[in-house]
N, C-alpha and C positions, 0 to 999 in steps of 0.2 A: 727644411732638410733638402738638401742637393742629391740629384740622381743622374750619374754620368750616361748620358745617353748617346754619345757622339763622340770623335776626336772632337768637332769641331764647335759642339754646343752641350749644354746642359742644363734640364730644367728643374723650375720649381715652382712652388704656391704661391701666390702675392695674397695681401691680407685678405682680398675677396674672394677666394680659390680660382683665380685664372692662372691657366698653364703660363708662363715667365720663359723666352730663351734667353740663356746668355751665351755668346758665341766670343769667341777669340780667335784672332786670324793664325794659322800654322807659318811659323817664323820662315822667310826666303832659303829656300836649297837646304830645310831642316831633313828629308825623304833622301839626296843624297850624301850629305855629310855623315847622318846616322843610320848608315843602311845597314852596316853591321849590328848596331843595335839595335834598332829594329828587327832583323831577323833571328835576334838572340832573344827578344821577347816572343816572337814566333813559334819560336822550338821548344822556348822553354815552358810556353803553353799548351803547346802539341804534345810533351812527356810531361806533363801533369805537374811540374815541377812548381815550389810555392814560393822561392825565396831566387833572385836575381842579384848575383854577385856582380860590381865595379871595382875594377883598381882604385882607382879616384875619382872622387867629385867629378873634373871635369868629364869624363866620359860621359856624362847626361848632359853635357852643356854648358858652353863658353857663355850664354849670357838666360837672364830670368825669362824670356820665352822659350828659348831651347829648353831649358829645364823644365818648365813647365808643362810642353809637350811630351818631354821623354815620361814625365812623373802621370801625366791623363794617359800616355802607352802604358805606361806599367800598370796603371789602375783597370784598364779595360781588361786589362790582360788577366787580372784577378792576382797578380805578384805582387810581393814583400820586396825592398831594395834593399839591399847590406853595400856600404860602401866603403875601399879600403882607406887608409891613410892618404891626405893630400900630395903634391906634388914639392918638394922645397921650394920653398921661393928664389928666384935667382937674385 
């Protein structure tokens, strides 16, 4: 069982019960590309709020680290993600 302890690590039990970190590096200018969303997970933890609405997918992330990151923000944060319909494809 995983125990988010960190943005940047989380631990667990290896078969002998040694504490395990795993860590992942926070993706390049991920703090200012998602500053808005980030501060929207802020607020919405500050007003007790359980559920975090998206327009679209991409607003957590153009690529699997970004999203990654925004999805361990949301977990720390103790929030639900609802996310709306994608974007058309062009």
């Amino acid at each position: 069982m995983y125990r988010l302890t960190s943005f940047a690590a989380r631990r667990r039990e290896n078969s002998k019960g040694k504490r395990m970190t795993l860590t992942r590096k926070m993706p390049d200018n991920y703090e200012r590309k998602f500053a808005d969303f980030i501060a929207m997970c802020a607020k919405a933890k500050a007003d007790h709020a359980d559920v975090v609405l998206v327009a679209y997918p991409g607003a957590i992330g153009d690529n699997y680290e970004e999203m990654m990151e925004s999805l361990s923000r949301l977990a720390e944060a103790e929030l639900t993600l609802s996310i709306g319909k994608p974007l058309p494809a062009k």
